[in-house]
Backbone as XML, in Angstrom:
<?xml version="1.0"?>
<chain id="A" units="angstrom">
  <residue number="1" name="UNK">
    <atom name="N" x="84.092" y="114.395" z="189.127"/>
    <atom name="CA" x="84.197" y="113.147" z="188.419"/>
    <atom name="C" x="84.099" y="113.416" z="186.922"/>
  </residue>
  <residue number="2" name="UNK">
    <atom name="N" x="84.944" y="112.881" z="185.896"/>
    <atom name="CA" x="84.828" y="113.005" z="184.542"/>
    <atom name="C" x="83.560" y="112.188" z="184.076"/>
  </residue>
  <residue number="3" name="UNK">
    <atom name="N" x="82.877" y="112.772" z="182.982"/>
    <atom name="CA" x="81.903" y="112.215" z="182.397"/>
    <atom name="C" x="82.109" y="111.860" z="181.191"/>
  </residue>
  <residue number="4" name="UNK">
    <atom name="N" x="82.101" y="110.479" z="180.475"/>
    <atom name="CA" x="82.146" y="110.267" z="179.081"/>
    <atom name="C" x="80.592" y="109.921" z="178.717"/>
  </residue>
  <residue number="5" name="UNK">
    <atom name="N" x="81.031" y="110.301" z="176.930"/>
    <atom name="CA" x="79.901" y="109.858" z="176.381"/>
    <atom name="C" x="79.941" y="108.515" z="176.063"/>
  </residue>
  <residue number="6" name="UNK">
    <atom name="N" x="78.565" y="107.835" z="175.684"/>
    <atom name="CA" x="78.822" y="106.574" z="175.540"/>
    <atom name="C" x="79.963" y="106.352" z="174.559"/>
  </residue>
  <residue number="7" name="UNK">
    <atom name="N" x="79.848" y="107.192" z="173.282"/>
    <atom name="CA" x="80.268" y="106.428" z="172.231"/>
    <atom name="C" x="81.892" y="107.016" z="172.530"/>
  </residue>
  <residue number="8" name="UNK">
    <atom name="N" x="82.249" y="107.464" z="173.075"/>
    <atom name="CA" x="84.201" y="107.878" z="173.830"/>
    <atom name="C" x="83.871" y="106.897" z="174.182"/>
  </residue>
  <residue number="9" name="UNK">
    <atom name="N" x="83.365" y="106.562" z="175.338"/>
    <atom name="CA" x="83.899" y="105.283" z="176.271"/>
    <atom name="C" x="83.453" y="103.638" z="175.685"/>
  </residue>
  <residue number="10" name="UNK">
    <atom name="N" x="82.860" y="104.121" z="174.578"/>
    <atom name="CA" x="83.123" y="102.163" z="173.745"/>
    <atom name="C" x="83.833" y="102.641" z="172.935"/>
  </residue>
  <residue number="11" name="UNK">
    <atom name="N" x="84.878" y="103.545" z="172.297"/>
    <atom name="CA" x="86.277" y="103.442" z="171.607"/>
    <atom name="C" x="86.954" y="103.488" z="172.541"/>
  </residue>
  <residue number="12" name="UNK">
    <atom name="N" x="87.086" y="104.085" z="173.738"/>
    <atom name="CA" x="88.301" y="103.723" z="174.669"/>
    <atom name="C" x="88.453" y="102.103" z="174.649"/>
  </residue>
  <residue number="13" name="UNK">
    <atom name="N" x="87.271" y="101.263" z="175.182"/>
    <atom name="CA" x="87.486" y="100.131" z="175.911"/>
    <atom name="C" x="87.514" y="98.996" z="174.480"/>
  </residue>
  <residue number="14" name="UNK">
    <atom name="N" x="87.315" y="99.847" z="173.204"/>
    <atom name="CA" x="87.497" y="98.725" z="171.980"/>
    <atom name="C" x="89.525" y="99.001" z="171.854"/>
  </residue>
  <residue number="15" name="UNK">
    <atom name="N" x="89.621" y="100.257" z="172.075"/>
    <atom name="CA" x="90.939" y="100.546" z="171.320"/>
    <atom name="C" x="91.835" y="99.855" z="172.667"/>
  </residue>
  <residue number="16" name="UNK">
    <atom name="N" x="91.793" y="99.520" z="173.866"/>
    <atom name="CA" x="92.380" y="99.279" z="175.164"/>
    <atom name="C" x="93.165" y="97.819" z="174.962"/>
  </residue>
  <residue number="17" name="UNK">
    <atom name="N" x="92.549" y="96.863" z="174.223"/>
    <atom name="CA" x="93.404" y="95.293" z="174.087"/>
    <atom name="C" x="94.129" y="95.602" z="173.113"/>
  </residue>
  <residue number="18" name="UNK">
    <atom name="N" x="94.288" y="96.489" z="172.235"/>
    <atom name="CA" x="95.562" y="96.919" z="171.355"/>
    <atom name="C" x="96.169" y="97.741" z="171.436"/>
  </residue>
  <residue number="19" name="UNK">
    <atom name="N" x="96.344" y="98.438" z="172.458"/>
    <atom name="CA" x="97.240" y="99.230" z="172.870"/>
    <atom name="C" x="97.973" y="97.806" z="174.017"/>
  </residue>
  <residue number="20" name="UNK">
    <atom name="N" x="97.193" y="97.283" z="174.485"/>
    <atom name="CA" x="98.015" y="96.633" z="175.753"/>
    <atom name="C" x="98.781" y="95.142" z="174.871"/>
  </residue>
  <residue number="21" name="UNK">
    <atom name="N" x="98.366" y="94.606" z="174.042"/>
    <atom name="CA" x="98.894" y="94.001" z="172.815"/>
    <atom name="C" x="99.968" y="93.761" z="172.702"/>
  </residue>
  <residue number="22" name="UNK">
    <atom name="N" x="100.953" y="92.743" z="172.266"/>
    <atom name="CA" x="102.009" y="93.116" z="171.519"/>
    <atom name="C" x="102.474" y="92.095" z="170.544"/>
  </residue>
  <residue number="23" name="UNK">
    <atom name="N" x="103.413" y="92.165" z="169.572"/>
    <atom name="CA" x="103.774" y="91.810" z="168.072"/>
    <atom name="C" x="103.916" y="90.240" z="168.372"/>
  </residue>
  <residue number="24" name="UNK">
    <atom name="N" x="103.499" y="89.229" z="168.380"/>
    <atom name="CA" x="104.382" y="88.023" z="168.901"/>
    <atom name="C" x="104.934" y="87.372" z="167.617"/>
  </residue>
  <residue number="25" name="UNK">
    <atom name="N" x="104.630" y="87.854" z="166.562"/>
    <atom name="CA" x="105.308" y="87.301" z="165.311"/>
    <atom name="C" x="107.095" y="87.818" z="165.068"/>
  </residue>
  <residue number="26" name="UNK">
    <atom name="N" x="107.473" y="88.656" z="165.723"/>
    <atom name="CA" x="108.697" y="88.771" z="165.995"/>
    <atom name="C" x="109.231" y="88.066" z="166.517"/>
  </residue>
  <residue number="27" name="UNK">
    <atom name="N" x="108.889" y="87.698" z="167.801"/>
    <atom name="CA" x="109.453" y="86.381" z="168.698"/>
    <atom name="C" x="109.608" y="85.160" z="168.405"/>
  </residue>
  <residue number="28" name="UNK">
    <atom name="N" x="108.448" y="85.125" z="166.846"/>
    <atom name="CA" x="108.755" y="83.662" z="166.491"/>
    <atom name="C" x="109.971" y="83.728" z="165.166"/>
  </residue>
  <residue number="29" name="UNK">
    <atom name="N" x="110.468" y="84.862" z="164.916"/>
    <atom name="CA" x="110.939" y="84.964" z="163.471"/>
    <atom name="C" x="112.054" y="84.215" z="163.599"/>
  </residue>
  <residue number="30" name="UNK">
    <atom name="N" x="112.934" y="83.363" z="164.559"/>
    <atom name="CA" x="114.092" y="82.676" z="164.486"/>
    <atom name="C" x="113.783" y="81.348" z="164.768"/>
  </residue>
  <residue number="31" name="UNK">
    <atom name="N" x="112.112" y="81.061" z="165.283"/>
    <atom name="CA" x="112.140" y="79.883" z="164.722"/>
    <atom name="C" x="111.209" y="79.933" z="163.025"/>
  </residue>
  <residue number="32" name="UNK">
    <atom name="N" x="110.890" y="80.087" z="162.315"/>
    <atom name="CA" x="110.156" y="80.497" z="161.092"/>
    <atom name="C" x="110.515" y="81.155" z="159.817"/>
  </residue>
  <residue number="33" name="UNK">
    <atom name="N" x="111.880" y="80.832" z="160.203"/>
    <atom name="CA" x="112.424" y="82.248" z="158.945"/>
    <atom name="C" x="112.809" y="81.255" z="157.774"/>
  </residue>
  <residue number="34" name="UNK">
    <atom name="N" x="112.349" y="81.400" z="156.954"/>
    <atom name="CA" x="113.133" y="81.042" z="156.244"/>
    <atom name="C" x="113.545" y="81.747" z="154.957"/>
  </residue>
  <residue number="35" name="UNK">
    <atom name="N" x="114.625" y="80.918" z="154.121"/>
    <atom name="CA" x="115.418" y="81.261" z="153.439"/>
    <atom name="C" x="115.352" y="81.041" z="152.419"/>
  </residue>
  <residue number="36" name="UNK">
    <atom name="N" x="115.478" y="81.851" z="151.126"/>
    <atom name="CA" x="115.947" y="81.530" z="149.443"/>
    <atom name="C" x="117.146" y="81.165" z="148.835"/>
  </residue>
  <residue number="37" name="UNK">
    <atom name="N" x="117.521" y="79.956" z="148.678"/>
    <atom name="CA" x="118.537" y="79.766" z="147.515"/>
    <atom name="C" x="118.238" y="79.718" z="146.306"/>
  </residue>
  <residue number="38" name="UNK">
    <atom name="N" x="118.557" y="80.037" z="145.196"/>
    <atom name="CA" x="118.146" y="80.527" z="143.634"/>
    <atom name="C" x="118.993" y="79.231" z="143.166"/>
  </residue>
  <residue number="39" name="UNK">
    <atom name="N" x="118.830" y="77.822" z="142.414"/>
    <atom name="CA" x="119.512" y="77.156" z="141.621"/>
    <atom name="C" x="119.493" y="77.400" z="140.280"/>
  </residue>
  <residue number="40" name="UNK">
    <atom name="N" x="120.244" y="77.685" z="139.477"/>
    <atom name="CA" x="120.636" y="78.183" z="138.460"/>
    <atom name="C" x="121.672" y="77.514" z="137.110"/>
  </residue>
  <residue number="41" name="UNK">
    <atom name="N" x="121.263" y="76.453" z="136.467"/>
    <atom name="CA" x="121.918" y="75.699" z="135.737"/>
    <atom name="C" x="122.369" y="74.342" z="136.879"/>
  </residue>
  <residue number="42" name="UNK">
    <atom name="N" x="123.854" y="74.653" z="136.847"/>
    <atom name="CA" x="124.580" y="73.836" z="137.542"/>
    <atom name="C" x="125.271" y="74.513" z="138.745"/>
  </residue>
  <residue number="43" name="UNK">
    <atom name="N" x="124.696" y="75.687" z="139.287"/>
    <atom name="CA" x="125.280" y="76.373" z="140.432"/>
    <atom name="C" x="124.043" y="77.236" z="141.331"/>
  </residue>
  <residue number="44" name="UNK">
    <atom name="N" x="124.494" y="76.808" z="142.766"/>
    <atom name="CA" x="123.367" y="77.690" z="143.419"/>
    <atom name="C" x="124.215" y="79.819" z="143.398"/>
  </residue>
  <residue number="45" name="UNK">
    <atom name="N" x="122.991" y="80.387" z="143.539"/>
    <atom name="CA" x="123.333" y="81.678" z="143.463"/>
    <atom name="C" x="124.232" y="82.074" z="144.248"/>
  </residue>
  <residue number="46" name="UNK">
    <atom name="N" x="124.247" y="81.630" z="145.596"/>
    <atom name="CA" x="125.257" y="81.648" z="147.046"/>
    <atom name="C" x="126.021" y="80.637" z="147.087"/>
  </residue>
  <residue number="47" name="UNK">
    <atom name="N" x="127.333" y="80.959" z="147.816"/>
    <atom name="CA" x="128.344" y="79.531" z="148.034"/>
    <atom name="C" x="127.693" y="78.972" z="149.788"/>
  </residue>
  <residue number="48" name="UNK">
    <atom name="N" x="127.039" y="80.346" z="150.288"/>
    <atom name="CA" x="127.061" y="80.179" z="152.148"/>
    <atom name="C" x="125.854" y="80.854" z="152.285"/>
  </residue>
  <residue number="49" name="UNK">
    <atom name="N" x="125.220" y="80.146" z="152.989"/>
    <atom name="CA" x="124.083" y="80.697" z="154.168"/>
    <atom name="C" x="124.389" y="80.631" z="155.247"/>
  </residue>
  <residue number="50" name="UNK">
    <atom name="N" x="123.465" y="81.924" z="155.904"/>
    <atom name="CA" x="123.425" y="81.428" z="157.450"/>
    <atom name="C" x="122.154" y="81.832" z="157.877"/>
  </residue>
  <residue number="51" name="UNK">
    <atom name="N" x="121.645" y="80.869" z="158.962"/>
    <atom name="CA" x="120.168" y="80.927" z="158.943"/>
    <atom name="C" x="119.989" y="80.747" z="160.389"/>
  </residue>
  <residue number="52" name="UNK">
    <atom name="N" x="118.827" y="80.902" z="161.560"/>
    <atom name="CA" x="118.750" y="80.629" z="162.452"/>
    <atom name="C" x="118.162" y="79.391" z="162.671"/>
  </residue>
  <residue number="53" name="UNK">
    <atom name="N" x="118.636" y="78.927" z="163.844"/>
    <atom name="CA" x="118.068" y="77.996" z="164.494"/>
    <atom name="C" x="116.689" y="77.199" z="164.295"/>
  </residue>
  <residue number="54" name="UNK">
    <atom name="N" x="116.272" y="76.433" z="163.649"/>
    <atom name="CA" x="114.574" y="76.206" z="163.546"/>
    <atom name="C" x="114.500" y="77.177" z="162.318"/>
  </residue>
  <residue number="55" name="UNK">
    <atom name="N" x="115.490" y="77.794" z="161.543"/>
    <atom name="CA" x="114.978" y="78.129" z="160.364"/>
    <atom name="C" x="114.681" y="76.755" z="159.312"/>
  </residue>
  <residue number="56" name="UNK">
    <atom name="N" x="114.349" y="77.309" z="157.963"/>
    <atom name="CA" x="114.255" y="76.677" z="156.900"/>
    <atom name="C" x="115.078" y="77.269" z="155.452"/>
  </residue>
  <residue number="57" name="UNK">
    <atom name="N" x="115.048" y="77.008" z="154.655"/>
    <atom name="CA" x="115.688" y="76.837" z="153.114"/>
    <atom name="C" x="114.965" y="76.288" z="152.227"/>
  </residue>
  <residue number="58" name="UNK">
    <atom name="N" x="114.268" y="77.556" z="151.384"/>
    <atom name="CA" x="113.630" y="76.714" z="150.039"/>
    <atom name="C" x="114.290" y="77.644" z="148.908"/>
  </residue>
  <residue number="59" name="UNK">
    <atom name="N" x="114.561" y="75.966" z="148.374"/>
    <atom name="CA" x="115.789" y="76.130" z="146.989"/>
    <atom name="C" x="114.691" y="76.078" z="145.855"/>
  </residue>
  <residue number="60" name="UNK">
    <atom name="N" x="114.955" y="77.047" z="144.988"/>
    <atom name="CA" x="114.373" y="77.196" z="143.784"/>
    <atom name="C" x="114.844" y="76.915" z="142.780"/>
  </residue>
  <residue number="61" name="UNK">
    <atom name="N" x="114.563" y="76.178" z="141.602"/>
    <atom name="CA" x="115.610" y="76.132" z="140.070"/>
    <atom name="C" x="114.511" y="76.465" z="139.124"/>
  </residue>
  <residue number="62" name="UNK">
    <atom name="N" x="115.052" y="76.882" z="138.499"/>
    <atom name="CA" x="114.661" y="77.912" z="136.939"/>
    <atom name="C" x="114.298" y="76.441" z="136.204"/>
  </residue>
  <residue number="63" name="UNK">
    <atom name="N" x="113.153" y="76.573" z="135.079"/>
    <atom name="CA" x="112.954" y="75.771" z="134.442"/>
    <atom name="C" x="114.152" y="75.309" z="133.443"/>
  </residue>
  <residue number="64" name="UNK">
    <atom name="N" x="113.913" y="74.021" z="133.567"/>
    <atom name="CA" x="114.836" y="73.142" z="132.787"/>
    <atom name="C" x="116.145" y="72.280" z="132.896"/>
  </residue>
  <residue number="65" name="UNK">
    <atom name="N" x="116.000" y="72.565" z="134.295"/>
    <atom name="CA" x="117.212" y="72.101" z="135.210"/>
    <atom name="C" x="116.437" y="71.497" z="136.401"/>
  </residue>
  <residue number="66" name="UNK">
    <atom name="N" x="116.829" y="70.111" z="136.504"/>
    <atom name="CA" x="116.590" y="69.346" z="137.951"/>
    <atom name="C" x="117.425" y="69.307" z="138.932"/>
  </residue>
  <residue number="67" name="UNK">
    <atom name="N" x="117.501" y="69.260" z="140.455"/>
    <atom name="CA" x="118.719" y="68.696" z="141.087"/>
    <atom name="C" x="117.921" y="67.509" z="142.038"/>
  </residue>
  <residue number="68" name="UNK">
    <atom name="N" x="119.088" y="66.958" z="142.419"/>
    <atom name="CA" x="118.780" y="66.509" z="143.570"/>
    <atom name="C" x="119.813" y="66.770" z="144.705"/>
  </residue>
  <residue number="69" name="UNK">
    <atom name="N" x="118.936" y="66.556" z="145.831"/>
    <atom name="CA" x="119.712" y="67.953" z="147.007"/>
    <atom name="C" x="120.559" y="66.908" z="148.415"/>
  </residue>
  <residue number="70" name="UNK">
    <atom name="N" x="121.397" y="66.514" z="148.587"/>
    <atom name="CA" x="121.565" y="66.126" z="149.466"/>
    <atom name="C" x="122.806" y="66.543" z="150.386"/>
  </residue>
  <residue number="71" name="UNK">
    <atom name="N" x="122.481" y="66.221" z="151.842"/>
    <atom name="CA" x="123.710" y="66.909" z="152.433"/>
    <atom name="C" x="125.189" y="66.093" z="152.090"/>
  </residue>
  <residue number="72" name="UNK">
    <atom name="N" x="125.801" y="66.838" z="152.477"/>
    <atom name="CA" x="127.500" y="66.725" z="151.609"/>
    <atom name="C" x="128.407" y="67.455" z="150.330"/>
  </residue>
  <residue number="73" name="UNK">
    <atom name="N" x="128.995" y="66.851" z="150.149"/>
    <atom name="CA" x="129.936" y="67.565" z="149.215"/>
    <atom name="C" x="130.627" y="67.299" z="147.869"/>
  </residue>
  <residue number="74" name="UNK">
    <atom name="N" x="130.576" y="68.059" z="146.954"/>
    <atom name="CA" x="131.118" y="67.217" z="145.614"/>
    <atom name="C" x="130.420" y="66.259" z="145.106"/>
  </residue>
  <residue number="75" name="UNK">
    <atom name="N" x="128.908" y="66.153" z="145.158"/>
    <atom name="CA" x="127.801" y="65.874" z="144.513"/>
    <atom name="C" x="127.780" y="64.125" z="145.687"/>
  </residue>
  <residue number="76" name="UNK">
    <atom name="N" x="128.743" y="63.868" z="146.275"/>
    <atom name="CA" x="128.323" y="62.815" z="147.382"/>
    <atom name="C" x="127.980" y="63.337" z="148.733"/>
  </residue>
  <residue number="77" name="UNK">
    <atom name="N" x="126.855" y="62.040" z="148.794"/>
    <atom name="CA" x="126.467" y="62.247" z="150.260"/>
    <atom name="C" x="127.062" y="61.778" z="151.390"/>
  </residue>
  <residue number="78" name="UNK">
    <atom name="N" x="127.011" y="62.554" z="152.417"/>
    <atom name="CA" x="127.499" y="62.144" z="153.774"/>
    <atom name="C" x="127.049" y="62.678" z="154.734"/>
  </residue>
  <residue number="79" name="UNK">
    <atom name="N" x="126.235" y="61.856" z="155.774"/>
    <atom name="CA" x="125.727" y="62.543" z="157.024"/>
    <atom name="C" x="126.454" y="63.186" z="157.508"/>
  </residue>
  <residue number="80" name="UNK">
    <atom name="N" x="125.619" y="63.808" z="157.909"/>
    <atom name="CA" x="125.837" y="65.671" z="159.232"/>
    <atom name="C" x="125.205" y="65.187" z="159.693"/>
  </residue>
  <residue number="81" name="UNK">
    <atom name="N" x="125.794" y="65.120" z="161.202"/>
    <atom name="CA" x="124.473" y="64.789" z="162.234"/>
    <atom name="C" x="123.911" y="66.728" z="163.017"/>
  </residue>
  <residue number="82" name="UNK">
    <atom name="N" x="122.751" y="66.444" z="163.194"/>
    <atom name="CA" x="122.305" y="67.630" z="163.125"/>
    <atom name="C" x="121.983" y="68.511" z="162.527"/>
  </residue>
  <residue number="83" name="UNK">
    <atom name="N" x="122.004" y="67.977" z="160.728"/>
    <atom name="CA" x="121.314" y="68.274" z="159.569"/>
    <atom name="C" x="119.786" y="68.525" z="159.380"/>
  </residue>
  <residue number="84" name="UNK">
    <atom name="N" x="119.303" y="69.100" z="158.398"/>
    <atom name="CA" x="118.069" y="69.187" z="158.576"/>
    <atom name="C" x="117.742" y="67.735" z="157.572"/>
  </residue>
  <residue number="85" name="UNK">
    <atom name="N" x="117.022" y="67.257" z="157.847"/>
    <atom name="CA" x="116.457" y="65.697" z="156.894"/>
    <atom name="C" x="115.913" y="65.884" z="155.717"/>
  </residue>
  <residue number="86" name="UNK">
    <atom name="N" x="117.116" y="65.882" z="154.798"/>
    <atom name="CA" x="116.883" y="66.025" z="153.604"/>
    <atom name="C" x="116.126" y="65.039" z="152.537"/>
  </residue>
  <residue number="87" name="UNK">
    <atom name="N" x="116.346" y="63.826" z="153.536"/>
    <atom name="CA" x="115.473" y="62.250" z="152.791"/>
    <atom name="C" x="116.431" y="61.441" z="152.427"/>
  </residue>
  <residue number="88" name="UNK">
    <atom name="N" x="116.143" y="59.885" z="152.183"/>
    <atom name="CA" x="116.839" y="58.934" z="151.931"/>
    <atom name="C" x="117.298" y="59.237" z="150.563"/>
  </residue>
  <residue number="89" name="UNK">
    <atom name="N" x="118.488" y="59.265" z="149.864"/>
    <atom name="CA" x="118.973" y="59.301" z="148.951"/>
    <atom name="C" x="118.657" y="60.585" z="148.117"/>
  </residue>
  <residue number="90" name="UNK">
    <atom name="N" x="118.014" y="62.010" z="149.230"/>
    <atom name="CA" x="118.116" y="63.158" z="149.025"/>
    <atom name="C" x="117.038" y="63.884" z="148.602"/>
  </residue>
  <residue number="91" name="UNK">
    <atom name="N" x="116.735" y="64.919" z="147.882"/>
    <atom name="CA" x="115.733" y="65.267" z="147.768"/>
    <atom name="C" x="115.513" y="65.988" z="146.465"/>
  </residue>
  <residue number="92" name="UNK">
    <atom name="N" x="114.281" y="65.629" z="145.708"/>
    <atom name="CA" x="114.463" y="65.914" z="144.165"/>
    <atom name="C" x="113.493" y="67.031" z="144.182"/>
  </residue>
  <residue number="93" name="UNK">
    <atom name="N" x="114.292" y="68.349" z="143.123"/>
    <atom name="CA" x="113.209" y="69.992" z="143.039"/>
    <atom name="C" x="113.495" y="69.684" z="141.859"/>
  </residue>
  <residue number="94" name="UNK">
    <atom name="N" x="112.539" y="69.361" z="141.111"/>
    <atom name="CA" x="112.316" y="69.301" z="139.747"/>
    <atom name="C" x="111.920" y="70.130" z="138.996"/>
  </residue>
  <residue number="95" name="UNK">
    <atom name="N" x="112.534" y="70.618" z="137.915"/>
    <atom name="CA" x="112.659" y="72.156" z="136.802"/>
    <atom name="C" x="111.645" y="73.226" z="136.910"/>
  </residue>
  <residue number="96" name="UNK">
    <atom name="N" x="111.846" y="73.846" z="137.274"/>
    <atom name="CA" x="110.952" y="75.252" z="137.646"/>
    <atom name="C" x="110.129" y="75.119" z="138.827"/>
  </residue>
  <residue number="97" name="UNK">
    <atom name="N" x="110.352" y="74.361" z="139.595"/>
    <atom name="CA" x="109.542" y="74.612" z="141.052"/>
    <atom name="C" x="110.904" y="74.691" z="142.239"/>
  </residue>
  <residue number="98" name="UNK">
    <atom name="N" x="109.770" y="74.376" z="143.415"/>
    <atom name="CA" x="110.558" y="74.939" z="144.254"/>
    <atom name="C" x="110.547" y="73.905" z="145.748"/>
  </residue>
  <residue number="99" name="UNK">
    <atom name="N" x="111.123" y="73.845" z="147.061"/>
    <atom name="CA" x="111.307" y="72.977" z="147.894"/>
    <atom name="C" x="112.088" y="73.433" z="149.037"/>
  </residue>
  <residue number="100" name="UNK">
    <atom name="N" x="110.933" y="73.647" z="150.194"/>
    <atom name="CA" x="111.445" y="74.196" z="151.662"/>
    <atom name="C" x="111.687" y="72.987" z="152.374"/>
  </residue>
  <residue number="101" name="UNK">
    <atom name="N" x="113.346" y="73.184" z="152.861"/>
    <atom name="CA" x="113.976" y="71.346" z="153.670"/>
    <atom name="C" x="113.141" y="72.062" z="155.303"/>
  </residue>
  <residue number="102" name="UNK">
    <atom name="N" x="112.906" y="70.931" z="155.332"/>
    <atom name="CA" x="112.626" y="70.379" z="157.131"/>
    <atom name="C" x="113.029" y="71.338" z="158.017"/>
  </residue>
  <residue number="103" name="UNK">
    <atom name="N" x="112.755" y="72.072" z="159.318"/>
    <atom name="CA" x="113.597" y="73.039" z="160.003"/>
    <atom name="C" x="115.382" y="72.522" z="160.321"/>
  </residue>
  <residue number="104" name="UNK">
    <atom name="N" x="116.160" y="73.432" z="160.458"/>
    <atom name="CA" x="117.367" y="73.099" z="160.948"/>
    <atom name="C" x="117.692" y="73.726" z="162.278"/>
  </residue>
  <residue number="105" name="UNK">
    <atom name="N" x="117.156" y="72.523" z="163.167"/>
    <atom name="CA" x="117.356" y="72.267" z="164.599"/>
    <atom name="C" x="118.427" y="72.629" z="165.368"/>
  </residue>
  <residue number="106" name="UNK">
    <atom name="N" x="119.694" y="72.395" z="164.859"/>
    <atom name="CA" x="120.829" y="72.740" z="165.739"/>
    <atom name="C" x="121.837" y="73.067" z="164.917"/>
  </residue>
  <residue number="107" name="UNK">
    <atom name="N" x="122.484" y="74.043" z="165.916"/>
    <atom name="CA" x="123.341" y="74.997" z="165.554"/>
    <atom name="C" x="124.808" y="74.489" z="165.561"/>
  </residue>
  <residue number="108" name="UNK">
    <atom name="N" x="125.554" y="74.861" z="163.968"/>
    <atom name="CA" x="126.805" y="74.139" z="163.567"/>
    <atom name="C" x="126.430" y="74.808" z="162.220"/>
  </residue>
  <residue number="109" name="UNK">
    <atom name="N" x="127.415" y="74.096" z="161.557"/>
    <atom name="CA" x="128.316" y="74.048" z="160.003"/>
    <atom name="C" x="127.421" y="73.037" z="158.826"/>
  </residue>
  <residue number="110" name="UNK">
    <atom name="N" x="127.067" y="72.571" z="158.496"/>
    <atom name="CA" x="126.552" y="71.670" z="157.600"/>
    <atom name="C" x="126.636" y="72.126" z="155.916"/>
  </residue>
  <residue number="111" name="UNK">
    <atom name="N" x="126.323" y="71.384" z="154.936"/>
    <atom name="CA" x="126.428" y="71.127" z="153.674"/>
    <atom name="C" x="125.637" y="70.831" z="153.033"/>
  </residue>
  <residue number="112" name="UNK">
    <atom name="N" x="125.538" y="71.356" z="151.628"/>
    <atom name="CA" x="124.067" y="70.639" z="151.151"/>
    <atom name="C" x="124.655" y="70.776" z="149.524"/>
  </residue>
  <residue number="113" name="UNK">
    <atom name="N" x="124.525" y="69.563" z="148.527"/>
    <atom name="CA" x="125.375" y="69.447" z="147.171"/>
    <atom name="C" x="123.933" y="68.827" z="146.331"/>
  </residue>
  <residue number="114" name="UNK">
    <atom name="N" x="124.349" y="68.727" z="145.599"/>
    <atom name="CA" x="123.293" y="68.228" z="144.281"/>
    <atom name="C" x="124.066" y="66.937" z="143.549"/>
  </residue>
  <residue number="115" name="UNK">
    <atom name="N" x="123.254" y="65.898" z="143.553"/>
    <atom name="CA" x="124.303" y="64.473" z="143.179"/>
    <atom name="C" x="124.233" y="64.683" z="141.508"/>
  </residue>
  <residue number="116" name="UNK">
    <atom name="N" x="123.643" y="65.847" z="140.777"/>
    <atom name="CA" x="123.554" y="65.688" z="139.449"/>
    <atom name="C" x="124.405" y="66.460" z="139.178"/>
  </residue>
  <residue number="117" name="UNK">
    <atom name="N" x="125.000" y="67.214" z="139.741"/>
    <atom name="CA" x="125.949" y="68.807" z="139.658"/>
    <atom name="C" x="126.628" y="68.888" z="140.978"/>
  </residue>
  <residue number="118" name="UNK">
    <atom name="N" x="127.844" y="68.052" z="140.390"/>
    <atom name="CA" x="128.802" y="67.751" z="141.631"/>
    <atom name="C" x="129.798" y="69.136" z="142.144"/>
  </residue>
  <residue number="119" name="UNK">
    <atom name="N" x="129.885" y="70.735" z="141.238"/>
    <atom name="CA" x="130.096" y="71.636" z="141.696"/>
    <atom name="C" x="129.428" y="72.306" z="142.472"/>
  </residue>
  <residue number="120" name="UNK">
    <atom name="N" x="128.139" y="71.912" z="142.700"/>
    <atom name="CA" x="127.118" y="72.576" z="143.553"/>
    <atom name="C" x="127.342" y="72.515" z="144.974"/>
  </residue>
  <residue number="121" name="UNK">
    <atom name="N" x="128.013" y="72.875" z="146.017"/>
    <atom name="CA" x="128.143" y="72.916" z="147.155"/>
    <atom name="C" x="127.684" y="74.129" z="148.084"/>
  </residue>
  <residue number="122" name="UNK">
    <atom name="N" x="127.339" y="73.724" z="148.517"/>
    <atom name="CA" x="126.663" y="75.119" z="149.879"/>
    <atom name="C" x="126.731" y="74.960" z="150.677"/>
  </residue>
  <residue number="123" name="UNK">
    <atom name="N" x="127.243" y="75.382" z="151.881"/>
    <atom name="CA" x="127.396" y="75.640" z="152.834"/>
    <atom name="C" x="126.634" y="76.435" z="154.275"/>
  </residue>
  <residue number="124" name="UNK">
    <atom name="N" x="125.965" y="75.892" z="155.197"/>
    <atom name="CA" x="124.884" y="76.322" z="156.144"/>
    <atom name="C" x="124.760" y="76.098" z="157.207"/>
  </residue>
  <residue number="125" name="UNK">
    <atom name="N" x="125.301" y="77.533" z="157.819"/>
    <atom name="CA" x="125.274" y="78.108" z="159.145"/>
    <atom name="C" x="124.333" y="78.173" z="159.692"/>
  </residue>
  <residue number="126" name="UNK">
    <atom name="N" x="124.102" y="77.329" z="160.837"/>
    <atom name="CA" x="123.089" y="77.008" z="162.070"/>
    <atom name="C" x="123.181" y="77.997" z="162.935"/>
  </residue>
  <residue number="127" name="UNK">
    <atom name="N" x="122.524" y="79.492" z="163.202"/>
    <atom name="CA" x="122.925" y="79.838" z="164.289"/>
    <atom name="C" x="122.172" y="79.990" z="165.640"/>
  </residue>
  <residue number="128" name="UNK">
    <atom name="N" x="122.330" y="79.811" z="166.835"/>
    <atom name="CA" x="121.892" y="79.969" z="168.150"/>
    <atom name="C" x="121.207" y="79.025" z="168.456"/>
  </residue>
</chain>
């Protein structure tokens, strides 16, 4: 029969629930991920994202520039159904801060423009 000493056999049975363990923060990374858009004057840094399922999007703007964020195109709004809820009449990131939208639930095509900077269009891939 093998004999341990005490102090082997209380590091075996401390080190034993982490070896048998495993990562579960991986499993959540497609619902939790989220994403950086950089706003920059009157243009976001990207024309397209694509993000997973139950991801998120937080848009940043450099001081001195406001937007307001709503889904659609050419600085008007228009529901996407299956958008992430950007808010009634959209959503304001005011000059040098920053603003993570709501998760985006289902998977599709959607849009997201700035009603102050009607070139601002982006585009965001829902995937899985």
């Amino acid at each position: 029969m093998l004999s341990l000493s005490a102090p082997v056999l209380l590091v075996l049975i401390l080190l034993a629930p982490a070896a048998c363990s495993r990562d579960s923060s991986a499993d959540n990374s497609s619902t939790t991920a989220s994403h950086t858009v950089k706003m920059s004057g009157a243009a976001y840094d990207i024309s397209s994202i694509t993000i997973p399922k139950g991801g998120t999007i937080t848009f940043v703007t450099e001081q001195g520039t406001a937007h307001n964020l709503v889904t659609g195109a050419n600085g008007k709004t228009q529901s996407e159904d299956g958008a992430a809820d950007l808010g009634a009449g959209g959503h304001l990131v005011n000059s040098g801060s920053s603003w993570t939208t709501p998760p985006w639930n289902l998977a599709g095509t959607f849009h997201v423009t700035c009603t102050y900077h009607p070139a601002m269009n982006l585009t965001v891939t829902v995937t899985g």
